[in-house]
C-alpha positions as a Markdown table, in Angstrom:
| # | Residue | x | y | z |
|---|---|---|---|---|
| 1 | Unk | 136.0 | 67.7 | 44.8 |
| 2 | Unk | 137.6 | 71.1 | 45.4 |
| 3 | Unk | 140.7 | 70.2 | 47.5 |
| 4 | Unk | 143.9 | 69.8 | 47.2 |
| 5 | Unk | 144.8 | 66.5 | 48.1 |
| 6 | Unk | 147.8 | 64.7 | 47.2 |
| 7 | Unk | 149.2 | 60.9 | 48.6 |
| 8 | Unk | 152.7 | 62.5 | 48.4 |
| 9 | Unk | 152.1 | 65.1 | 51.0 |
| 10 | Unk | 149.7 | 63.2 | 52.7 |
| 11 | Unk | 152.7 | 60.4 | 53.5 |
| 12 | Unk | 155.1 | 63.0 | 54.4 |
| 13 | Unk | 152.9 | 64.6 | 56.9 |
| 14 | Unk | 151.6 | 61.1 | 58.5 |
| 15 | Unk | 155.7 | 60.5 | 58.9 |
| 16 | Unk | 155.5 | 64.0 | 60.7 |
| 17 | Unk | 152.9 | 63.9 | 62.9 |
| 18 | Unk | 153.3 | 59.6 | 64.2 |
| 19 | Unk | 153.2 | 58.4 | 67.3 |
| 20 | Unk | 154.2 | 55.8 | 69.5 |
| 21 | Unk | 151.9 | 53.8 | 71.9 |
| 22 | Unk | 154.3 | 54.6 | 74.9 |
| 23 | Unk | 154.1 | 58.2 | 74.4 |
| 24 | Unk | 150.4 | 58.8 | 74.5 |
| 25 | Unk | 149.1 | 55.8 | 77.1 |
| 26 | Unk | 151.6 | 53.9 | 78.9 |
| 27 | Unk | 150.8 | 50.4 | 79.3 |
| 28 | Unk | 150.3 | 51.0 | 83.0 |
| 29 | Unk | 149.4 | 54.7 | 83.3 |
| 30 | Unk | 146.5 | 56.2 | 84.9 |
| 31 | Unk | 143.5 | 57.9 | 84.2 |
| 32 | Unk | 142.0 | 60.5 | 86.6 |
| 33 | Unk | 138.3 | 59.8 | 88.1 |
| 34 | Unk | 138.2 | 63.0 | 89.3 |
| 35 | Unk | 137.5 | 64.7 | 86.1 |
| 36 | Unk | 135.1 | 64.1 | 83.1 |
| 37 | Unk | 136.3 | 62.3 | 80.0 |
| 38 | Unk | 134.0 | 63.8 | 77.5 |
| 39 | Unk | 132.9 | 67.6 | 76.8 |
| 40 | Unk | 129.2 | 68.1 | 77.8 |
| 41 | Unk | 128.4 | 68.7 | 74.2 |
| 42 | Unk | 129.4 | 65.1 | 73.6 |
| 43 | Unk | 127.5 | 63.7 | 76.7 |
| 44 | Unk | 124.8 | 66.0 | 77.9 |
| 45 | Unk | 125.6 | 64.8 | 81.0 |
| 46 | Unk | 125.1 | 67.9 | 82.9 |
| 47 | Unk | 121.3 | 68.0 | 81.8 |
| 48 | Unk | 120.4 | 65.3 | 83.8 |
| 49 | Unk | 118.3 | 65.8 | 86.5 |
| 50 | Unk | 117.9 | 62.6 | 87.6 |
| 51 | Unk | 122.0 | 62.2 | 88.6 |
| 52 | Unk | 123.9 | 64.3 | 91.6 |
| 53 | Unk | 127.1 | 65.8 | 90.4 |
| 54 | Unk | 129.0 | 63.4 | 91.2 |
| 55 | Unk | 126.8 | 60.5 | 89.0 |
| 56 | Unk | 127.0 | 63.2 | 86.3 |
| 57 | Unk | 130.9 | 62.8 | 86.2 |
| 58 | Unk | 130.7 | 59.1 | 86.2 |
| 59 | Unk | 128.5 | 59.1 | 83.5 |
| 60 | Unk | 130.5 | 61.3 | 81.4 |
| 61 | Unk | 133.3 | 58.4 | 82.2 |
| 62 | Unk | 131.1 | 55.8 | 81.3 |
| 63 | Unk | 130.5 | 57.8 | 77.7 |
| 64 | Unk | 134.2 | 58.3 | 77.6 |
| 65 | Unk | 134.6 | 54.2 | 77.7 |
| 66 | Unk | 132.2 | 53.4 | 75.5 |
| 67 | Unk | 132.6 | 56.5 | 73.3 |
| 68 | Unk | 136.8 | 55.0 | 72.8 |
| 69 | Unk | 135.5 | 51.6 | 72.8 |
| 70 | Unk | 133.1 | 52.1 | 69.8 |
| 71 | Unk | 136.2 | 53.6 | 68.0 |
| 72 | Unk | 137.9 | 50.1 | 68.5 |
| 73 | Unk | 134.8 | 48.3 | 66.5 |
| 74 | Unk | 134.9 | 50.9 | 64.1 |
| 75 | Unk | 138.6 | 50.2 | 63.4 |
| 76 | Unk | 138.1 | 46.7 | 63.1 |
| 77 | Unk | 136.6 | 47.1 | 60.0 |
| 78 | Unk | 137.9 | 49.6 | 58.8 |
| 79 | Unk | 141.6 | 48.4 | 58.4 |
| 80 | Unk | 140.8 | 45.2 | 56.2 |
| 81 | Unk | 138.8 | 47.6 | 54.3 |
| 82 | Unk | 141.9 | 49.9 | 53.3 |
| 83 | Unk | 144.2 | 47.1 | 53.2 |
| 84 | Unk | 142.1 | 45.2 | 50.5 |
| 85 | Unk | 141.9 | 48.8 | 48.6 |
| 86 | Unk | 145.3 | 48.9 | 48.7 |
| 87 | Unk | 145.8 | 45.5 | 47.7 |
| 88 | Unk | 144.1 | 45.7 | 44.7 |
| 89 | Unk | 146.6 | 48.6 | 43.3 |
| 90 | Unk | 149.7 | 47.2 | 44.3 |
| 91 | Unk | 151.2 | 47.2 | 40.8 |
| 92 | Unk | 150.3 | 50.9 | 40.6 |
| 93 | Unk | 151.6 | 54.0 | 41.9 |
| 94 | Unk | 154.4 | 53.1 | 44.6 |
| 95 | Unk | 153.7 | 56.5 | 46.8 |
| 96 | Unk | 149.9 | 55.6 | 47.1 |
| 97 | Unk | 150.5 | 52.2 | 48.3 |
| 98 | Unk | 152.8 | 53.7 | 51.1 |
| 99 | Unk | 150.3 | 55.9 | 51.7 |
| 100 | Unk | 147.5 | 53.5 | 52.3 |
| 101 | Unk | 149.5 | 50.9 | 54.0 |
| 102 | Unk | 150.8 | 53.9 | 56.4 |
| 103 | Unk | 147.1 | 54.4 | 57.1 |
| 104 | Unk | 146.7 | 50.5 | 57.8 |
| 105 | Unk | 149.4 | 50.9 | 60.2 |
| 106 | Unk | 148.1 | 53.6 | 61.9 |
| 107 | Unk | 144.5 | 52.4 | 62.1 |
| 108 | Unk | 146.3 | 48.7 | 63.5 |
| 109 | Unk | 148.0 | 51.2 | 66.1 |
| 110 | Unk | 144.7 | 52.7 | 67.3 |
| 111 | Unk | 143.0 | 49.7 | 67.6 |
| 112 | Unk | 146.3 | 48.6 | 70.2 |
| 113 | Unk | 145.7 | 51.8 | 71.9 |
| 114 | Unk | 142.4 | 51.4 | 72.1 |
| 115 | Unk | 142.6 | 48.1 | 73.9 |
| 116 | Unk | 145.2 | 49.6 | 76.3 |
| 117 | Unk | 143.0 | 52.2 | 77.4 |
| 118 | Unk | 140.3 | 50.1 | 77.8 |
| 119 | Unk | 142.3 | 47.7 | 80.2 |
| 120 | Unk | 143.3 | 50.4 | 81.9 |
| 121 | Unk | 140.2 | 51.7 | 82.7 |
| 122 | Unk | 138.2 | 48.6 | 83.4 |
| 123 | Unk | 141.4 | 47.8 | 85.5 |
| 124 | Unk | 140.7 | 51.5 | 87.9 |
| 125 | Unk | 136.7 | 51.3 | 87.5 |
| 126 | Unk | 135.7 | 49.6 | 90.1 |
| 127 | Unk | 132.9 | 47.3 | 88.5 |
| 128 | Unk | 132.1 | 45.5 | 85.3 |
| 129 | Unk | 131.3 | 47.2 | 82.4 |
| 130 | Unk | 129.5 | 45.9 | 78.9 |
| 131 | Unk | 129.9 | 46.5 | 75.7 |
| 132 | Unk | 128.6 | 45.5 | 72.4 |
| 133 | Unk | 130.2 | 42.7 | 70.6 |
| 134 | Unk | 132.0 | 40.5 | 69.6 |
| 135 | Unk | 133.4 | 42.6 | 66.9 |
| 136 | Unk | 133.8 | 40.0 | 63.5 |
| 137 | Unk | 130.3 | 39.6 | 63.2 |
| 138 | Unk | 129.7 | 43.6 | 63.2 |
| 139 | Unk | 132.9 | 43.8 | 60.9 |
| 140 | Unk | 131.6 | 40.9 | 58.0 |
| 141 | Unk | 128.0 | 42.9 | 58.1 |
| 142 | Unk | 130.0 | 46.2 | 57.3 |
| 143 | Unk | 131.7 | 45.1 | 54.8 |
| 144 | Unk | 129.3 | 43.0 | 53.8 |
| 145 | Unk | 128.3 | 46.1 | 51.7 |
| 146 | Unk | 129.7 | 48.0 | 48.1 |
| 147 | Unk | 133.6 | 49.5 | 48.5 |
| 148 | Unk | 131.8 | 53.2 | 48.0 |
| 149 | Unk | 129.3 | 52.9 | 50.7 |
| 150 | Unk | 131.9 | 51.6 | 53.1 |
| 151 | Unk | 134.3 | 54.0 | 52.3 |
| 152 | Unk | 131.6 | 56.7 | 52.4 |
| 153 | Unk | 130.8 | 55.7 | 56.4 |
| 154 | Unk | 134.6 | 55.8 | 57.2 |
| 155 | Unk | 135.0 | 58.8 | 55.4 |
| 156 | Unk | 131.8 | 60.5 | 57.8 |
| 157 | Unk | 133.9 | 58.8 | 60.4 |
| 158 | Unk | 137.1 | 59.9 | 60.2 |
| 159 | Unk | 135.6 | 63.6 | 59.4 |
| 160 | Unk | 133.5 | 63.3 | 62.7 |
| 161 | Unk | 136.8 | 62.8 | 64.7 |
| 162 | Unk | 138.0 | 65.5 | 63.8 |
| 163 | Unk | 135.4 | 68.1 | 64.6 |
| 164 | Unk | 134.8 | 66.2 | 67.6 |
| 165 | Unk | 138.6 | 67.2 | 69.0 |
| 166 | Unk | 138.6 | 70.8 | 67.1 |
| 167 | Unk | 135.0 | 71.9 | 68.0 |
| 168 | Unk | 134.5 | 70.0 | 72.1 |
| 169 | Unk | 137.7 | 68.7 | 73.4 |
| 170 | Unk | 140.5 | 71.0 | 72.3 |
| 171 | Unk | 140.2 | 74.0 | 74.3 |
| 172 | Unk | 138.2 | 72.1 | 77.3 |
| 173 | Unk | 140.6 | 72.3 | 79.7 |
| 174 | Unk | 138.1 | 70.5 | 82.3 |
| 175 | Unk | 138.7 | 67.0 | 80.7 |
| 176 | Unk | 141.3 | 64.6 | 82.4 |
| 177 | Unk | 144.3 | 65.5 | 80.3 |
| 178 | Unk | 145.4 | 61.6 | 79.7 |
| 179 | Unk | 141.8 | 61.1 | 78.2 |
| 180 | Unk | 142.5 | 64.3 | 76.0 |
| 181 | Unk | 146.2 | 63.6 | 75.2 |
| 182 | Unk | 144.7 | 60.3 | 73.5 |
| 183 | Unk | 142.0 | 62.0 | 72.0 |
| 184 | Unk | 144.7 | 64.7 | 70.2 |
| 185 | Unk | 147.0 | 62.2 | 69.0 |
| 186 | Unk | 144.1 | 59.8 | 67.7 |
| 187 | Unk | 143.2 | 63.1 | 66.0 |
| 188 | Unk | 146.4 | 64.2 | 64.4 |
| 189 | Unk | 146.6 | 60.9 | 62.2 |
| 190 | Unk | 143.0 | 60.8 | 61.6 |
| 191 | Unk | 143.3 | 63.9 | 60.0 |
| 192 | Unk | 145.2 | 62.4 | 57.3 |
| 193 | Unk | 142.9 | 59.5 | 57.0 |
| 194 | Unk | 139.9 | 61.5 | 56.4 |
| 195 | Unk | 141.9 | 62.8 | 53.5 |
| 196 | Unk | 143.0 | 59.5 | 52.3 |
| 197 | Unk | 139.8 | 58.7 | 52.4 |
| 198 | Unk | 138.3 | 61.3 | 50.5 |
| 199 | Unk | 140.6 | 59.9 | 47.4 |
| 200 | Unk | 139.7 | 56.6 | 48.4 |
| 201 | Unk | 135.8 | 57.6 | 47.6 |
| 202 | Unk | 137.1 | 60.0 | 44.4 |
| 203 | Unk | 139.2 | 56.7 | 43.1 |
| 204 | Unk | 136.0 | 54.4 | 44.1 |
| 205 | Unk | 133.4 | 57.0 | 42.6 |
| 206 | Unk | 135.7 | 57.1 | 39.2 |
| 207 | Unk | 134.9 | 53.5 | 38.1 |
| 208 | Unk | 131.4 | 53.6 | 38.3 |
| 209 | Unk | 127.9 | 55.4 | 36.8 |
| 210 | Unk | 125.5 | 57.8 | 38.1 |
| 211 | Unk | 123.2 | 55.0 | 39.5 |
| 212 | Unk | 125.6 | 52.9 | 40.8 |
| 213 | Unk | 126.9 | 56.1 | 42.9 |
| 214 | Unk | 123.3 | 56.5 | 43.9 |
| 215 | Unk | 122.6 | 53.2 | 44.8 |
| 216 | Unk | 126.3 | 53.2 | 47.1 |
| 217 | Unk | 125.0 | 56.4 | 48.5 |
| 218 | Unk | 121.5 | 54.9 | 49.7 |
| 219 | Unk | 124.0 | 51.7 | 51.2 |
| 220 | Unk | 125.8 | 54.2 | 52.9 |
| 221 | Unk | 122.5 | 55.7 | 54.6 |
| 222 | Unk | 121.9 | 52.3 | 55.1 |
| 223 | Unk | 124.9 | 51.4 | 57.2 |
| 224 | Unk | 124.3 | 54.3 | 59.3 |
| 225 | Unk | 121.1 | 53.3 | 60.6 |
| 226 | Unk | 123.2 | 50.1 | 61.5 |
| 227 | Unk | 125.4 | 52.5 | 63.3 |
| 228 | Unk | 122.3 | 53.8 | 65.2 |
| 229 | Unk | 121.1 | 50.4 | 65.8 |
| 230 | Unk | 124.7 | 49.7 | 67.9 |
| 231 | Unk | 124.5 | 52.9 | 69.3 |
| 232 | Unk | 121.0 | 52.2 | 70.7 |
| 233 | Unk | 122.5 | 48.6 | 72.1 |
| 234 | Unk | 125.5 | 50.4 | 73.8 |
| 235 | Unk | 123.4 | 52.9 | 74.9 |
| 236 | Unk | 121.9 | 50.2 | 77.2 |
| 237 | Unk | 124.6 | 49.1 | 78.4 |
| 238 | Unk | 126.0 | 52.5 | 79.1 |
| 239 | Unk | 122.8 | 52.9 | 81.6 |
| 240 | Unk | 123.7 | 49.0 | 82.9 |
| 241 | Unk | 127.2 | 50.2 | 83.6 |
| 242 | Unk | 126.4 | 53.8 | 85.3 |
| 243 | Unk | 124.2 | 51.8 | 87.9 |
| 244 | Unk | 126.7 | 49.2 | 88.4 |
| 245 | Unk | 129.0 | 52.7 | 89.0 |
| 246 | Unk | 127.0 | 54.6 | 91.2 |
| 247 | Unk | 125.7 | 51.6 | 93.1 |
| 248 | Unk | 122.0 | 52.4 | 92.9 |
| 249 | Unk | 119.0 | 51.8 | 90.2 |
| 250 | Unk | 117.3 | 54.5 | 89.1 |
| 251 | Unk | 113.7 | 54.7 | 88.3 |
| 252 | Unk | 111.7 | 53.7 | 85.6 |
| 253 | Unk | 111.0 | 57.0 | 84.7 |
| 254 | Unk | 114.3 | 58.5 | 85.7 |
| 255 | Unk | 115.9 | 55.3 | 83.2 |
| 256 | Unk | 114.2 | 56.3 | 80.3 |
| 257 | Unk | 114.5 | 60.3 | 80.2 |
| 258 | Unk | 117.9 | 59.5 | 80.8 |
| 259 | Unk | 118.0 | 57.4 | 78.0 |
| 260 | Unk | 116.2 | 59.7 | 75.6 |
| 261 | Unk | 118.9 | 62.6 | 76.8 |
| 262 | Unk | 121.8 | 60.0 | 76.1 |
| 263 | Unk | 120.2 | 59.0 | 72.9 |
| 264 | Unk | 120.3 | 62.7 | 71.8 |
| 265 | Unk | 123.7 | 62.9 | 72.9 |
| 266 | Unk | 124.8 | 59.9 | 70.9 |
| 267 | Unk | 123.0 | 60.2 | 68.0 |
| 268 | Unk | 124.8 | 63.5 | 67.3 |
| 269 | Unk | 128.6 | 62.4 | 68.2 |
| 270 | Unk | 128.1 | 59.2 | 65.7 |
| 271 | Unk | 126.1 | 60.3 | 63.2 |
| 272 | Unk | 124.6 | 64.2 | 63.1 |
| 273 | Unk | 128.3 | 65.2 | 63.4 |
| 274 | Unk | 129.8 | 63.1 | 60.4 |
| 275 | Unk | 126.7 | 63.3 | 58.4 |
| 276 | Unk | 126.8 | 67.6 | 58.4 |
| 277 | Unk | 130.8 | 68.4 | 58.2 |
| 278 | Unk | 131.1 | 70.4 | 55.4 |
| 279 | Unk | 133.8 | 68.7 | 54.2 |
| 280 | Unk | 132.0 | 65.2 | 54.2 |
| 281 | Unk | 128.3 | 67.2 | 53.1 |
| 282 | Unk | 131.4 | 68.4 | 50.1 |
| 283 | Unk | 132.2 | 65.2 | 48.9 |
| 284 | Unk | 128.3 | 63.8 | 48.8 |
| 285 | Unk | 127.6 | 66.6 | 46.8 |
| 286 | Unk | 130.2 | 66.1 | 44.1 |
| 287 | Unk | 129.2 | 62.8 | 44.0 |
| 288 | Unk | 125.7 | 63.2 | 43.4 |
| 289 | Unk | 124.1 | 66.5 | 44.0 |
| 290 | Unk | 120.6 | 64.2 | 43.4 |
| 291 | Unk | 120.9 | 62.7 | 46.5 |
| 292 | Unk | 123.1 | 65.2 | 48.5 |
| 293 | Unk | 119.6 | 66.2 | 49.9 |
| 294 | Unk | 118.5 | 63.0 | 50.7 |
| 295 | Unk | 121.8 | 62.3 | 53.4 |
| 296 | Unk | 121.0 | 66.3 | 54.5 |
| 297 | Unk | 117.1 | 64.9 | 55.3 |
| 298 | Unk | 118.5 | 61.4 | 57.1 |
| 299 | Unk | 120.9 | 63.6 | 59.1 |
| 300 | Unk | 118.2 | 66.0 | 60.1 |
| 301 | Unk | 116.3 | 63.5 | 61.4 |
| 302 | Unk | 118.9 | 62.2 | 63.5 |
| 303 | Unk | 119.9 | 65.7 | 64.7 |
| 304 | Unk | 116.5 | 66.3 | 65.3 |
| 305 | Unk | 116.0 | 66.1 | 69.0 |
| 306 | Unk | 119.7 | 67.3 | 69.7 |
| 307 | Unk | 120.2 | 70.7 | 71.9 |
């Protein structure tokens, strides 16, 4: 698939590049409310009319929650996922096994750090916040699908991480720099996984026929419209929780352009982003260049309405 990919030098750089829970979010430490969480690209918060400046910020911090949060779901699935691939190998080659096991770990770690942060911010908040769940029922339904549409999703995933830092956070020196310090260390061990993935779908892809790719390909365009459909329920509660924030309602009409603007906003950070990365649009292609155009036309539509 034109790279250059290897589990030996993607295990030496994971050792490289690990982290500790205690270095990026202390279990007590604080986030700062004065600042947004998110870049505007991610939010669109600043195109609201309907919010003063300072609802804008908390509903940039309200994205910020739910935008870490809905990394926590996707992690619950995804770490039985790579442990049962690497289960099934465990007889094979030795460095592999480390590496996917290493990406277990690490996955297991996020999820912890996830959970920390969200403590810690429902702990500073100042009122209740909802989110979608529980999380089994979303992970069985995931999984629920073929190994090479799942790992396809995960693979969008973990490739939308990282343009999300590289491309909006990175250089955005406006963000709270806890919020960002977890975002670059969440990104510096994704960036293995996405390549760990990628030989996860070449392995995957190797054992089967031109249909069956095509028909894991239309399950994977399947499973992202069940990533839209839990967008569109968080993106409810998002609005529920920026009310409960700023301590008013807003109006009908006010609710639902913001809600179409949030909608745009989301649709892109979880799906247009992942779906049109080169590097994912790469391995698609290679898989089947028959319906590379197809995932192209799915993530237009999504990207459709987004500035």
């Amino acid at each position: 698939m034109g790279h250059t990919y290897s589990y030996d030098s993607l295990l030496a750089t994971s050792a490289r590049v690990s982290f500790r829970l205690d270095d990026v979010l202390h279990e007590h430490g604080e986030l700062d409310f004065t600042r947004p969480f998110l870049p505007e690209s991610l939010t669109l918060a600043g195109a609201s009319s309907a919010l003063s400046a300072s609802e804008r910020l908390r509903l940039s911090q309200v994205r910020g929650y739910s935008y870490l949060c809905l990394f926590g779901v996707v992690e619950e699935f995804i770490l039985p996922f790579v442990i049962d691939h690497a289960r099934a190998d465990l007889a094979g080659d030795d460095v592999r096994t480390r590496a996917l096991l290493g990406f277990a770990g690490e996955e297991a770690k996020h999820i912890q750090l996830f959970k920390r942060f969200k403590h810690g911010f429902e702990r500073d908040w100042g009122s209740p916040c909802a989110l979608i769940g529980p999380t089994p029922p979303i992970t069985r339904a995931i999984l629920g699908h073929g190994p090479l549409g799942v790992a396809l999703l995960i693979l969008h995933i973990e490739w939308m991480t990282q343009r999300h830092y590289v491309d909006s956070v990175r250089d955005d020196t406006s963000l709270d720099p806890q919020f960002k310090r977890l975002l670059k260390y969440h990104w510096l061990e994704e960036a293995q996984h996405a390549k760990l993935d990628t030989l996860m779908v070449e392995q995957l892809a190797a054992e089967l026929g031109p249909r069956e790719i095509d028909e894991a390909i239309e399950e994977y365009i399947e499973l992202t419209f069940a990533l839209r459909n839990l967008l569109e329920a968080q993106l409810s509660f998002d609005l529920q929780n920026l009310q409960a924030a700023i301590g008013r309602s807003l109006s009908a009409s006010d609710r639902s352009a913001l809600l179409e603007l949030q909608r745009r906003a989301a649709y892109w950070t979880f799906l247009g982003s992942g779906m049109t990365h080169p590097n994912f649009a790469a391995s698609v292609l290679a898989l089947s260049p028959t319906r590379a155009p197809r995932v192209r036309a799915v993530a237009e539509q999504f990207c459709s309405t987004h500035l």
